[in-house]
Short mmCIF file of the C-alpha atoms (twelve columns), coordinates in Angstrom:
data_MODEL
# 
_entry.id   MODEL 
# 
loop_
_atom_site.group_PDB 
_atom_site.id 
_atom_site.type_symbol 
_atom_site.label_atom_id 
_atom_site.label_alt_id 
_atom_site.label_comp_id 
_atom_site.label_asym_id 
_atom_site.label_seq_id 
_atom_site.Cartn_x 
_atom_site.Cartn_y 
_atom_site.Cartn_z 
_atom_site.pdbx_PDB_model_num 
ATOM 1   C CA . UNK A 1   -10.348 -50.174 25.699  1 
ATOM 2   C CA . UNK A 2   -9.199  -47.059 27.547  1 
ATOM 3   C CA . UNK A 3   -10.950 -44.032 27.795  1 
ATOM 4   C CA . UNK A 4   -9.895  -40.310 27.162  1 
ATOM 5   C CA . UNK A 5   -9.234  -38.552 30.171  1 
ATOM 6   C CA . UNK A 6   -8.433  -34.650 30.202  1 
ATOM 7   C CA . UNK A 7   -6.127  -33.188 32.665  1 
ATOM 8   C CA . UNK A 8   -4.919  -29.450 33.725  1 
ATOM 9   C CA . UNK A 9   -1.619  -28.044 33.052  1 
ATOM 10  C CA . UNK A 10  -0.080  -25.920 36.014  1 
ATOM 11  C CA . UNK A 11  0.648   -22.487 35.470  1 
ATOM 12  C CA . UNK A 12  4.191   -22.698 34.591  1 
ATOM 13  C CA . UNK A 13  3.995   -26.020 32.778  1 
ATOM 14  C CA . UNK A 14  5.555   -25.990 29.216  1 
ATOM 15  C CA . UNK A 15  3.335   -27.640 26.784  1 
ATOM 16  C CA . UNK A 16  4.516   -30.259 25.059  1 
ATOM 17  C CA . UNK A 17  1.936   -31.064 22.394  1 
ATOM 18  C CA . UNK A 18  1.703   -32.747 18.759  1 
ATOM 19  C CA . UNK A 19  2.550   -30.627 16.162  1 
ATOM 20  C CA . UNK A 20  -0.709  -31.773 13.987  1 
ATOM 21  C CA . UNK A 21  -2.749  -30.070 16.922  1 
ATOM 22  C CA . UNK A 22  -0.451  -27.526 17.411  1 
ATOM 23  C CA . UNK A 23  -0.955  -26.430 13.903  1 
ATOM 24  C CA . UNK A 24  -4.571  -26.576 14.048  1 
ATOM 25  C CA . UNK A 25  -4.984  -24.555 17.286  1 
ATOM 26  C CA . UNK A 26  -2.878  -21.799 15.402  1 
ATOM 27  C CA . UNK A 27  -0.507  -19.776 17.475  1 
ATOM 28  C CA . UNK A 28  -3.119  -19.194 19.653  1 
ATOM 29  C CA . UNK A 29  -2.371  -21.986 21.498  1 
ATOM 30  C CA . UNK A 30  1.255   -21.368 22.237  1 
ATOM 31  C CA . UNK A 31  2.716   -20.600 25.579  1 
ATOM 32  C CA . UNK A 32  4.046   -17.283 24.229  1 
ATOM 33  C CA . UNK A 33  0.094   -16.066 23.567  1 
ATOM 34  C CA . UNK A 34  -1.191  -17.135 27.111  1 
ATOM 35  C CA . UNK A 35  1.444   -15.437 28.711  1 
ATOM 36  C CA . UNK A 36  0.927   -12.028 26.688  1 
ATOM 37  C CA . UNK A 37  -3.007  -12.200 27.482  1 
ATOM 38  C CA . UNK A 38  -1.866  -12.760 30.857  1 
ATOM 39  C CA . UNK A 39  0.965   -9.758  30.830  1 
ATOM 40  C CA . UNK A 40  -0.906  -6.911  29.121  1 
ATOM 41  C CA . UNK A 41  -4.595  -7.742  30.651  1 
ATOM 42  C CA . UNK A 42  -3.860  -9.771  33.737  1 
ATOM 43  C CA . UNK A 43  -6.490  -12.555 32.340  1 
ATOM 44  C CA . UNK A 44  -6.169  -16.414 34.026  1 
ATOM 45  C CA . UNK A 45  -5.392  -19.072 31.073  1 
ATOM 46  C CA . UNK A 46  -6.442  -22.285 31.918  1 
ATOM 47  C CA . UNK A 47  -4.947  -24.942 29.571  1 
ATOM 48  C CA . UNK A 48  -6.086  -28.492 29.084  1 
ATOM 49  C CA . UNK A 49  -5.266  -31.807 26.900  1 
ATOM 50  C CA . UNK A 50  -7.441  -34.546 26.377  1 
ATOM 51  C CA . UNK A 51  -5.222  -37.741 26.989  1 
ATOM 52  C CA . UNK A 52  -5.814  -41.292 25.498  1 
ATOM 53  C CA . UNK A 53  -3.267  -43.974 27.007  1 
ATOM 54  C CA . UNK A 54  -0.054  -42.140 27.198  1 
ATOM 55  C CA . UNK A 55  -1.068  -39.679 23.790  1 
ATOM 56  C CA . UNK A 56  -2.556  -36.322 23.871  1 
ATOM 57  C CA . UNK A 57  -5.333  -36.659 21.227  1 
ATOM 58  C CA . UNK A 58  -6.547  -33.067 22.304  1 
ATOM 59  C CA . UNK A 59  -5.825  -29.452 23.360  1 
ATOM 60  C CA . UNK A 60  -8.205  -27.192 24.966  1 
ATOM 61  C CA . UNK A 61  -6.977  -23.521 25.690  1 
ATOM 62  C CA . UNK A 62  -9.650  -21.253 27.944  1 
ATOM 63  C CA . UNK A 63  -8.755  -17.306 28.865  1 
ATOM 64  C CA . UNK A 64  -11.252 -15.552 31.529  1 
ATOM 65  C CA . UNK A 65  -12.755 -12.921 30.734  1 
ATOM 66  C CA . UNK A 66  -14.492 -11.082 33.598  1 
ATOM 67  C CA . UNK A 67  -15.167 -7.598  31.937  1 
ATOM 68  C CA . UNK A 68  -17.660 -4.655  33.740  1 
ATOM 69  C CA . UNK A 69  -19.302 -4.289  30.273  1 
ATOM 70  C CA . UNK A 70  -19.086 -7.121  28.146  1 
ATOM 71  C CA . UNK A 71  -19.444 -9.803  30.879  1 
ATOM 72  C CA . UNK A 72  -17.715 -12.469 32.320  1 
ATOM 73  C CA . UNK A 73  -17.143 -15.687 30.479  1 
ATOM 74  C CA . UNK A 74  -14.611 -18.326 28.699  1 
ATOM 75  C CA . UNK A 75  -13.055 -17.968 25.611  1 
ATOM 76  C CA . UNK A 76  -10.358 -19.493 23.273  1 
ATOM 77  C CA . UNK A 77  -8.213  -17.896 20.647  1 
ATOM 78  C CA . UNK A 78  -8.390  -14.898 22.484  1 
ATOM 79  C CA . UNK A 79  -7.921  -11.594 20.213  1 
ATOM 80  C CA . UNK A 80  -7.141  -13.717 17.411  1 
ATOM 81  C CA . UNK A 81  -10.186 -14.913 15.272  1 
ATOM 82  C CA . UNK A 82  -9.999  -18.459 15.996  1 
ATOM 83  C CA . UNK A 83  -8.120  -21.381 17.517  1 
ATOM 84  C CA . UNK A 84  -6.956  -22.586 21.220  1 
ATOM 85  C CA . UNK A 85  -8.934  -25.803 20.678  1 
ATOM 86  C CA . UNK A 86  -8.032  -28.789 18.639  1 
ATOM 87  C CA . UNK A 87  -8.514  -32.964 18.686  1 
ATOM 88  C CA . UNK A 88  -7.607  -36.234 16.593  1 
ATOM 89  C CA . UNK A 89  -10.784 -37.705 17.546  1 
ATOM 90  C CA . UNK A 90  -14.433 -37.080 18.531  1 
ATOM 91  C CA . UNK A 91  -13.829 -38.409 21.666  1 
ATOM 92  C CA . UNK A 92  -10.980 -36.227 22.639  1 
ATOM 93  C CA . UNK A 93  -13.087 -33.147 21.457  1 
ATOM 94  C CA . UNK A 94  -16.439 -34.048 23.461  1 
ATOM 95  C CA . UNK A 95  -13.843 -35.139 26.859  1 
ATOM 96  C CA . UNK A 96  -12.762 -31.632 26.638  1 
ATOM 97  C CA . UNK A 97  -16.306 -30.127 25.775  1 
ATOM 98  C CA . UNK A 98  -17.825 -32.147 29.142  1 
ATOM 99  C CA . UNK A 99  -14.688 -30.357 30.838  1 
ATOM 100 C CA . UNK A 100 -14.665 -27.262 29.980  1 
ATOM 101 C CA . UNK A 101 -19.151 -27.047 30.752  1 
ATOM 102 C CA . UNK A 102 -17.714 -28.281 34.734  1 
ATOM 103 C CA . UNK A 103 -15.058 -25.876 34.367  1 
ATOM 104 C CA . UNK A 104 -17.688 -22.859 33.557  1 
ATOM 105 C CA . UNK A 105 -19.926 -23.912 36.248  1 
ATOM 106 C CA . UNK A 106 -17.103 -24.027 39.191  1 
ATOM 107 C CA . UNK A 107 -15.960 -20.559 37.538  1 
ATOM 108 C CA . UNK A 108 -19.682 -19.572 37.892  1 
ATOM 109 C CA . UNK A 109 -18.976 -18.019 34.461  1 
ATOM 110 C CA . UNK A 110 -22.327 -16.953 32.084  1 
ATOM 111 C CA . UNK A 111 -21.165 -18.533 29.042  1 
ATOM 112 C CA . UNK A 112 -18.035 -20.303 27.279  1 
ATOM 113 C CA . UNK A 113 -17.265 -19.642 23.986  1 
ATOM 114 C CA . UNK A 114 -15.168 -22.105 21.815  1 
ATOM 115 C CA . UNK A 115 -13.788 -20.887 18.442  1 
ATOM 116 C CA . UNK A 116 -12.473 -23.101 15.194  1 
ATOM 117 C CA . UNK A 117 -12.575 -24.030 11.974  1 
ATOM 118 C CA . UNK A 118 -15.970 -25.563 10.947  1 
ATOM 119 C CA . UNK A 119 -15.481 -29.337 10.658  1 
ATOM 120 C CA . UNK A 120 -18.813 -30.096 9.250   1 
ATOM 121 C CA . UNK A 121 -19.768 -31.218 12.739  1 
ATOM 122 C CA . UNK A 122 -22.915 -29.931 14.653  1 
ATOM 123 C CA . UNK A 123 -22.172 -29.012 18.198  1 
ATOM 124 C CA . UNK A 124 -23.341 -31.784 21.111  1 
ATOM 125 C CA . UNK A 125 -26.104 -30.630 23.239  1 
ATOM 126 C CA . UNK A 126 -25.615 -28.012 25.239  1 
ATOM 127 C CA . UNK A 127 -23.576 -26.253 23.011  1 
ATOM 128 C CA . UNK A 128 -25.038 -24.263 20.500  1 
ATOM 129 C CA . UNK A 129 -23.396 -22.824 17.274  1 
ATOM 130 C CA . UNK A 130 -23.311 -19.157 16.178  1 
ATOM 131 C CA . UNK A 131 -22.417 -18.951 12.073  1 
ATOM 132 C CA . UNK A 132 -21.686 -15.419 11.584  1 
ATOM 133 C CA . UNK A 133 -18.246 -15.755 10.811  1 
ATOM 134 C CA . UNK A 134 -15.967 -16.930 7.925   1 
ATOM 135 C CA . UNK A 135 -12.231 -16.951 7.659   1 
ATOM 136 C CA . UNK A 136 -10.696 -16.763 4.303   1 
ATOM 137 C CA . UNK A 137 -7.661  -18.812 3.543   1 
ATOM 138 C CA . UNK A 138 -6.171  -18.303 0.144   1 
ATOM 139 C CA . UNK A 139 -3.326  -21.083 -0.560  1 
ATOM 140 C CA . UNK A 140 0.309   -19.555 -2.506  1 
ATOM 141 C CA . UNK A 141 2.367   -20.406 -4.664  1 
ATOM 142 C CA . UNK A 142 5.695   -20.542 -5.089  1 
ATOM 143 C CA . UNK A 143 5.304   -17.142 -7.545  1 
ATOM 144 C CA . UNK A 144 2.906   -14.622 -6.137  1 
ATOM 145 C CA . UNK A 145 2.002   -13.667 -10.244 1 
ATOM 146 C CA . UNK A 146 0.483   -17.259 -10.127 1 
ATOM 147 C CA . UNK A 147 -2.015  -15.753 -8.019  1 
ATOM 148 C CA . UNK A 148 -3.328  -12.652 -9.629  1 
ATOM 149 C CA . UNK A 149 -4.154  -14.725 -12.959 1 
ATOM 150 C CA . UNK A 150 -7.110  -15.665 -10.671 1 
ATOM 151 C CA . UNK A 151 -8.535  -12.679 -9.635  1 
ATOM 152 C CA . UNK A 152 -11.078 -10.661 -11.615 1 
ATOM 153 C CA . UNK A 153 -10.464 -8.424  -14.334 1 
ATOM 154 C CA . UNK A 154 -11.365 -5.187  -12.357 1 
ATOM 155 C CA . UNK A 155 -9.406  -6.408  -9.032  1 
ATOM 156 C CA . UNK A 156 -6.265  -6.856  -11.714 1 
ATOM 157 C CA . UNK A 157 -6.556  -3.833  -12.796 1 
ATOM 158 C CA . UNK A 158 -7.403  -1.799  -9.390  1 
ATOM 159 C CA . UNK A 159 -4.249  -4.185  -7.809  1 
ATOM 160 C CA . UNK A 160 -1.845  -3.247  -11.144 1 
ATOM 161 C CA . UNK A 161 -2.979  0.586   -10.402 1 
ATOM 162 C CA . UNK A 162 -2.378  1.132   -6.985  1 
ATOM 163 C CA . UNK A 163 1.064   -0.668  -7.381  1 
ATOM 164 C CA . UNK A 164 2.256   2.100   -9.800  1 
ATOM 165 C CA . UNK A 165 0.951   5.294   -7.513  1 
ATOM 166 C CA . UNK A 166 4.425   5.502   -5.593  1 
ATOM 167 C CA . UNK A 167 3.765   3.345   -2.475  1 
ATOM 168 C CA . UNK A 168 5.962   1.389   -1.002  1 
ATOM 169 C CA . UNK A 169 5.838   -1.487  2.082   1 
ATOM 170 C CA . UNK A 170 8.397   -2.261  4.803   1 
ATOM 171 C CA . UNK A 171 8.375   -5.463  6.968   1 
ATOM 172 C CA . UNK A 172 10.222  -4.982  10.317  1 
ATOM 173 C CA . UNK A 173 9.471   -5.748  14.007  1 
ATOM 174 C CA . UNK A 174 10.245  -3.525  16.509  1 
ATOM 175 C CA . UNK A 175 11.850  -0.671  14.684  1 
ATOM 176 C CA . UNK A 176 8.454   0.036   12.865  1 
ATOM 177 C CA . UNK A 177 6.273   -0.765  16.382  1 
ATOM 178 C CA . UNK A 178 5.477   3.295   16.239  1 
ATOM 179 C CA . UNK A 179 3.907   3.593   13.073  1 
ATOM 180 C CA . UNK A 180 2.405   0.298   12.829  1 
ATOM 181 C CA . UNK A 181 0.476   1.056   15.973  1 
ATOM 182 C CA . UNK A 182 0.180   4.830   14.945  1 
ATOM 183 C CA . UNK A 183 -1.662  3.331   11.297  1 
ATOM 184 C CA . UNK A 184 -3.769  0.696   13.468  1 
ATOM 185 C CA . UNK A 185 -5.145  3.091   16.227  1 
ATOM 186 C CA . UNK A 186 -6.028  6.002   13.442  1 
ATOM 187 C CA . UNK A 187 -7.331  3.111   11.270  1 
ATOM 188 C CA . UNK A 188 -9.473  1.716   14.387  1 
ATOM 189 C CA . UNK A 189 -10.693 4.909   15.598  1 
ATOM 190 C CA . UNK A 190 -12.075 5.919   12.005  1 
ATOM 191 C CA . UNK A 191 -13.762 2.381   11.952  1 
ATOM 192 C CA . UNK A 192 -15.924 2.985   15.249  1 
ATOM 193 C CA . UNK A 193 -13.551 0.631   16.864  1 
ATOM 194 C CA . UNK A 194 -11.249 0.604   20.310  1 
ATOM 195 C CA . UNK A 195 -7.880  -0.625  19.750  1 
ATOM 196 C CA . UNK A 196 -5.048  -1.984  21.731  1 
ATOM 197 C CA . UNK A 197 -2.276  -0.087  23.614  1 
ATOM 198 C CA . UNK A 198 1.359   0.109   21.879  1 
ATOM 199 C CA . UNK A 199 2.598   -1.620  24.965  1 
ATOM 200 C CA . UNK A 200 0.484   -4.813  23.505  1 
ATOM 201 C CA . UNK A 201 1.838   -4.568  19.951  1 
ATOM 202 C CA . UNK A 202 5.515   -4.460  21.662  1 
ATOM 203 C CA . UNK A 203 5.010   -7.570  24.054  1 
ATOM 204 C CA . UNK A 204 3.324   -9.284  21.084  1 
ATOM 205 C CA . UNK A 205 6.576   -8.744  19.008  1 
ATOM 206 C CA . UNK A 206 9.481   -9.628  22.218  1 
ATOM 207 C CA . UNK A 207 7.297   -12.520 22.743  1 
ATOM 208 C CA . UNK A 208 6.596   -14.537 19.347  1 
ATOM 209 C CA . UNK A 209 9.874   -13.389 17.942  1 
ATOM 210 C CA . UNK A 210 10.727  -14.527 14.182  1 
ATOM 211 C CA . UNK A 211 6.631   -15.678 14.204  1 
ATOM 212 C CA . UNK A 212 6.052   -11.704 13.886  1 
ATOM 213 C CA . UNK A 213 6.035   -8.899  11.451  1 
ATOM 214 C CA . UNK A 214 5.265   -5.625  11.590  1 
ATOM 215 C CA . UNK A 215 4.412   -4.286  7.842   1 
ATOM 216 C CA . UNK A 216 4.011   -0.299  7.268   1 
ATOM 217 C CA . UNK A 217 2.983   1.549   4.076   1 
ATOM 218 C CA . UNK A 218 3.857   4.636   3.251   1 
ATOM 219 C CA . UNK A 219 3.093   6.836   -0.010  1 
ATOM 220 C CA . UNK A 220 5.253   8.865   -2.231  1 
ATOM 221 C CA . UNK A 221 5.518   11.278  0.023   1 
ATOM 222 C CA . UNK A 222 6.467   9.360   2.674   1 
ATOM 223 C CA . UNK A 223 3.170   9.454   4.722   1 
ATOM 224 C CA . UNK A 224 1.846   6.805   6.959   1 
ATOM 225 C CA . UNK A 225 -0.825  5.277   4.620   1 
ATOM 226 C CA . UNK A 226 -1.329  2.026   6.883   1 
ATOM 227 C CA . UNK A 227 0.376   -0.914  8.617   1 
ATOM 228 C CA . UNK A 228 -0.570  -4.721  9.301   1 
ATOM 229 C CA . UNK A 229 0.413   -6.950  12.322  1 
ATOM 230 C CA . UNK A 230 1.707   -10.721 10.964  1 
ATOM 231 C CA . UNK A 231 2.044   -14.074 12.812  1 
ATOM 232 C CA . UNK A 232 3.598   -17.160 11.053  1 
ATOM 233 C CA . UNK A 233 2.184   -20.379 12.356  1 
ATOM 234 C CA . UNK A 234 3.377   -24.157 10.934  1 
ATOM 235 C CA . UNK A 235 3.519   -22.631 7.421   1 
ATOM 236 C CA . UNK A 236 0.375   -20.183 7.773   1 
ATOM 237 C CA . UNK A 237 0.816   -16.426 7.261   1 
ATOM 238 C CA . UNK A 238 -2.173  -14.662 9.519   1 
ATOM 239 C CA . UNK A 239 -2.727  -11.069 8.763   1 
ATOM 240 C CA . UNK A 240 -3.528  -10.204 12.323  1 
ATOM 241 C CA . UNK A 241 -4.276  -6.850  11.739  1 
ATOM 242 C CA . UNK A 242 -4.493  -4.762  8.507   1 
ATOM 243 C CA . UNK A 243 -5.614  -1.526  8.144   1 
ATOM 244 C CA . UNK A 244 -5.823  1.000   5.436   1 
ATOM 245 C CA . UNK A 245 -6.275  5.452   6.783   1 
ATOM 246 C CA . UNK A 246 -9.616  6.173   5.741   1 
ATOM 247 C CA . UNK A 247 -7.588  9.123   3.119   1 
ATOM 248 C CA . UNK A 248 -6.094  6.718   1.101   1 
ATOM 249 C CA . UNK A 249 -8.612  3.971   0.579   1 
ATOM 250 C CA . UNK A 250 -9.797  5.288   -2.959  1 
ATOM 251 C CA . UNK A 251 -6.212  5.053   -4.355  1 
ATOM 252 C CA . UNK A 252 -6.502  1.564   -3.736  1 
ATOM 253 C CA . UNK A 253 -3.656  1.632   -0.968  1 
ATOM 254 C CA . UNK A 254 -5.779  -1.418  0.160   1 
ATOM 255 C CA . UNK A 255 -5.204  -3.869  -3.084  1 
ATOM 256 C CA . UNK A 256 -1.473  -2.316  -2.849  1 
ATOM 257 C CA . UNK A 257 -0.913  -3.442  0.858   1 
ATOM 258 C CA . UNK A 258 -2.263  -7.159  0.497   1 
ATOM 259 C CA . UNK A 259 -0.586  -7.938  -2.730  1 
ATOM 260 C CA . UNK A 260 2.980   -6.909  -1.147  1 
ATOM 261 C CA . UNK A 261 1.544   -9.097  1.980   1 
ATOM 262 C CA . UNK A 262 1.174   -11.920 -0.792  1 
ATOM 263 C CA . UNK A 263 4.468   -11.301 -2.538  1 
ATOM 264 C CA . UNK A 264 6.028   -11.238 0.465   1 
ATOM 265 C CA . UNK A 265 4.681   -14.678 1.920   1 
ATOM 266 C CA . UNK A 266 5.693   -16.194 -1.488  1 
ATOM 267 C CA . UNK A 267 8.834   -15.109 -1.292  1 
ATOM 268 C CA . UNK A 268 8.869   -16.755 2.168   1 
ATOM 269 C CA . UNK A 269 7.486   -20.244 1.338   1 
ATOM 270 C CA . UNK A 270 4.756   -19.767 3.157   1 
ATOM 271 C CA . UNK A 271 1.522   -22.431 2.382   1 
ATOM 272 C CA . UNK A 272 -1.581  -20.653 3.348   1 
ATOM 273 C CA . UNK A 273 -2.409  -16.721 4.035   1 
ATOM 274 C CA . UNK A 274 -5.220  -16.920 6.872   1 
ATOM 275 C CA . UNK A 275 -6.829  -12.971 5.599   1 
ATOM 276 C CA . UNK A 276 -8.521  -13.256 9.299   1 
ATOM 277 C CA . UNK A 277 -12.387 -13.314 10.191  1 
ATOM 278 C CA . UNK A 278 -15.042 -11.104 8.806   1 
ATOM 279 C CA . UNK A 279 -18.794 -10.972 9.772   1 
ATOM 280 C CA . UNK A 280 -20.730 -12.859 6.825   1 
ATOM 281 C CA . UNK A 281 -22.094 -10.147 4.632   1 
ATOM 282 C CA . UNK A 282 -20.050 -7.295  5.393   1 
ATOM 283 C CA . UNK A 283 -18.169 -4.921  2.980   1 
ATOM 284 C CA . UNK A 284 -14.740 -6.418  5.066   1 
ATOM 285 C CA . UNK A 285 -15.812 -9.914  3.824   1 
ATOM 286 C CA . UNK A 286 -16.460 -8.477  -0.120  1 
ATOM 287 C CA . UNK A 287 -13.268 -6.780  -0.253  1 
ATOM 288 C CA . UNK A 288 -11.403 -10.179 0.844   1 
ATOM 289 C CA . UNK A 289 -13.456 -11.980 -1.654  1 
ATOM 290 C CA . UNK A 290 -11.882 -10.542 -4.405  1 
ATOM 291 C CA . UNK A 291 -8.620  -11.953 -4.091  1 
ATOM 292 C CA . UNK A 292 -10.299 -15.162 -4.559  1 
ATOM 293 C CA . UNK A 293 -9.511  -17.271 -0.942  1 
ATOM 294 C CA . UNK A 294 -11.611 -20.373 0.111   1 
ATOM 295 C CA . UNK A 295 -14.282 -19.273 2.491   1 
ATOM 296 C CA . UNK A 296 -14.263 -21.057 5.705   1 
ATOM 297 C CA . UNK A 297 -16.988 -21.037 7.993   1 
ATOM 298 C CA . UNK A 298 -15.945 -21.052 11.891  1 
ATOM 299 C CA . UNK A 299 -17.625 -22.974 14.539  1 
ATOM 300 C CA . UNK A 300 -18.143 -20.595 17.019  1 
ATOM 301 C CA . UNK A 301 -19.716 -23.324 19.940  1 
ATOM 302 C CA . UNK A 302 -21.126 -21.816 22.962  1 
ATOM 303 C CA . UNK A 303 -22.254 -23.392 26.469  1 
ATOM 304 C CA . UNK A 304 -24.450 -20.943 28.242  1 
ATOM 305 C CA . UNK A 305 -24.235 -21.838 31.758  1 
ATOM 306 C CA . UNK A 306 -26.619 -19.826 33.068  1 
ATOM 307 C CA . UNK A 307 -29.068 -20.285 29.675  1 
ATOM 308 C CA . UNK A 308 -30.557 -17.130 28.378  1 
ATOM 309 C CA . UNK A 309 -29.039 -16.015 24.269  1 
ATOM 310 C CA . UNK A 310 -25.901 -16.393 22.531  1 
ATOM 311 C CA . UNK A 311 -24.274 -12.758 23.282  1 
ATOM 312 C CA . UNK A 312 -23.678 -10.573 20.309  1 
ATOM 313 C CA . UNK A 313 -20.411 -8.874  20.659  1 
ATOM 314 C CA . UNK A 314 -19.968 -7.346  17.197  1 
ATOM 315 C CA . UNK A 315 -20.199 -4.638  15.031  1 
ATOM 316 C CA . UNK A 316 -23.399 -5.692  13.783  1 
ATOM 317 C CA . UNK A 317 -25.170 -5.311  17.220  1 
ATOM 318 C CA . UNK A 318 -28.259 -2.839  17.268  1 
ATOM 319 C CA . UNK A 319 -26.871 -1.801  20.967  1 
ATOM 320 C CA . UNK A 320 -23.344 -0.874  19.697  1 
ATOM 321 C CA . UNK A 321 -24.667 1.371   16.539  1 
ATOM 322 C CA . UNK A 322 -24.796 4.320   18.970  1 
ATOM 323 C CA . UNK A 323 -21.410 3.194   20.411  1 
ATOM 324 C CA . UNK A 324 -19.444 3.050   16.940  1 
ATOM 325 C CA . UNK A 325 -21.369 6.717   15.885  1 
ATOM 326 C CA . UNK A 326 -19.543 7.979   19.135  1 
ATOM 327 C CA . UNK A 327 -16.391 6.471   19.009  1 
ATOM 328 C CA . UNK A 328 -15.953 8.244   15.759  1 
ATOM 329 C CA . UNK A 329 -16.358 11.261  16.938  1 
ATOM 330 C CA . UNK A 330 -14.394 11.277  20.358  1 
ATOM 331 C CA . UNK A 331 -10.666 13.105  19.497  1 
ATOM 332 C CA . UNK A 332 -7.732  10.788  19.700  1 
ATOM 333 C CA . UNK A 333 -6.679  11.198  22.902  1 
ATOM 334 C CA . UNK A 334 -9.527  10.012  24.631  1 
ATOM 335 C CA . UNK A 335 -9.773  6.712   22.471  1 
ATOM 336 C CA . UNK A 336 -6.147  6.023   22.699  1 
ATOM 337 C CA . UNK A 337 -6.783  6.265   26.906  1 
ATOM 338 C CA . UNK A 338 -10.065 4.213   26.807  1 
ATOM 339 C CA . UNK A 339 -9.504  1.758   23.899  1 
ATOM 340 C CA . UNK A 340 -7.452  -0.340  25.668  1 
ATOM 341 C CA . UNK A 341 -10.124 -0.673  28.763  1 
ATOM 342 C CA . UNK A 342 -12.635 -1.442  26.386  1 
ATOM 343 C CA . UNK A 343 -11.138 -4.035  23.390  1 
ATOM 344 C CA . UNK A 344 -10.052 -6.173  26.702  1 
ATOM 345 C CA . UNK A 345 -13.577 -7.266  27.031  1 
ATOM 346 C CA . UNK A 346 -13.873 -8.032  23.353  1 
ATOM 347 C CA . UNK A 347 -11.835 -11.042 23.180  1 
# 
């Protein structure tokens, strides 16, 4: 019987892969995404498949990271919350594992992390797991009012509200790249959080094409009230990015924002909405609960080449609570300057 073997793509090399592990990487593992981590940060992708006889039964996708702060390591599904690695069969999978651990230790990296949706699986030795993250994937219907007969009486209500206070939602691309990045780095900045340069969002857009929206909301006034970045992947809608200015958040601007997202995906034919990752526990996590998704853990596998812990590069962090207090308080400028610098080791 043959065995899997995995080989390296070149540089330039189109992929060519099955669109079952296409789809399960998510657009993470396109050509177009590689090439704008590459652009905007000048990071090496290294792409792989795991080949049995003359079919790819896996894909591996690996960006490197080597950051003055954060580190240098491996990482799939880089600034997305997971993906870059898919397989048809345990044996593909482990080939690629076993790869990518020689991989690391040529790269003399201090730790790979591989990122995807939990499979039920426990990681082989050496990898360990980290659960700290869930994605939340809530499946549509053909009519979006399908969907609010499941929610809760008070999120009906709060959702019902905020739809009659005079906001209103437009989906573009590149004609609404100002204030969707204008919403996302105020947003960010309020959060504690560094955020990407405009420059990214625009690359983003030229390069995925009709697989990206830009969505801004605005209030009766006509103010900036907050914007969302969204990919469409094999019939998954990912909400990217969506944020809410702090201002409007008790109007419910929120509810208002992801129910047009919903309507809006309907009205597309969409399957799934992927409402992105949040850290297990968190008020991010509660507030996507409401709208009544399927939680799904993700298998966050790491190999630490050079042992030691499993990093902690979140919000939750005891050495970033000083970090987020001062980020807060820094004036615009200054975290529009630095975020970039910073949210490029945070992959």
């Amino acid at each position: 019987m043959p065995e899997v073997h995995v080989r390296k793509l070149g540089p330039e090399q189109v992929t060519a892969w099955p669109d079952s592990l296409v789809a399960s990487g998510t657009f993470t593992v396109l050509d177009a995404w590689s090439k704008l981590v590459h652009e905007i940060y000048g990071y090496d992708v290294y792409r792989f498949e795991a080949v049995l006889g003359i079919e790819v039964v896996g894909i591996l996708v690996l960006t490197h990271v080597p950051h003055p702060i954060f580190g240098n390591y491996l990482a799939t599904s880089p600034f997305g919350s997971y993906g870059g690695f898919a397989f048809a069969s345990l044996e593909g999978r482990d080939a690629l594992l076993k790869h990518a651990q020689v991989f690391a230790n040529e790269l003399g990296v201090e730790y790979t992390v591989i990122r995807f949706l939990e499979d039920g699986n426990r990681p082989p030795t050496p990898w360990l797991q980290s659960p700290i993250y869930s994605t939340y994937l809530l499946d549509l219907a053909p009519n979006a009012e399908d969907l609010m007969k499941n929610f809760g009486h008070q999120h009906r209500k709060h959702t019902r509200q905020a739809m009659k206070k005079g906001f209103t939602i437009q989906f573009g691309r590149l004609d609404l790249l100002d204030e969707t990045y204008e919403a996302l780095a105020g947003s960010m900045h309020e959060l504690g959080s560094p955020y990407h340069s405009k420059q990214y969002l625009r690359r983003m857009a030229e390069l995925l094409g009709d697989c990206l929206e830009f969505a801004v909301v605005r209030d009766a006034q006509n103010a900036l009230v907050g914007s969302a970045v969204l990919v469409y992947h094999h019939g998954v809608a990912s909400n990217l990015h969506a944020n809410i200015l702090r201002k409007f958040r008790s109007e419910y601007a929120g509810e208002f924002m992801y129910w047009s997202l919903l309507e809006h995906y309907c009205q597309r034919g969409l399957q799934v909405c992927d409402m992105g990752r949040s850290l297990r526990g968190s008020g991010n996590e509660a507030f996507k609960l409401k709208w009544r998704p399927r939680q799904v853990p993700l298998a966050y596998w790491y190999y630490l080449s050079k042992g030691g812990e499993i990093p902690e590069l979140n919000q939750k962090s005891p050495k970033f609570r000083f970090a987020i207090w001062l980020w807060k308080r820094l004036p615009a400028f200054v975290v529009r300057a630095l975020g970039p610098r910073l949210i490029r080791g945070i992959v």
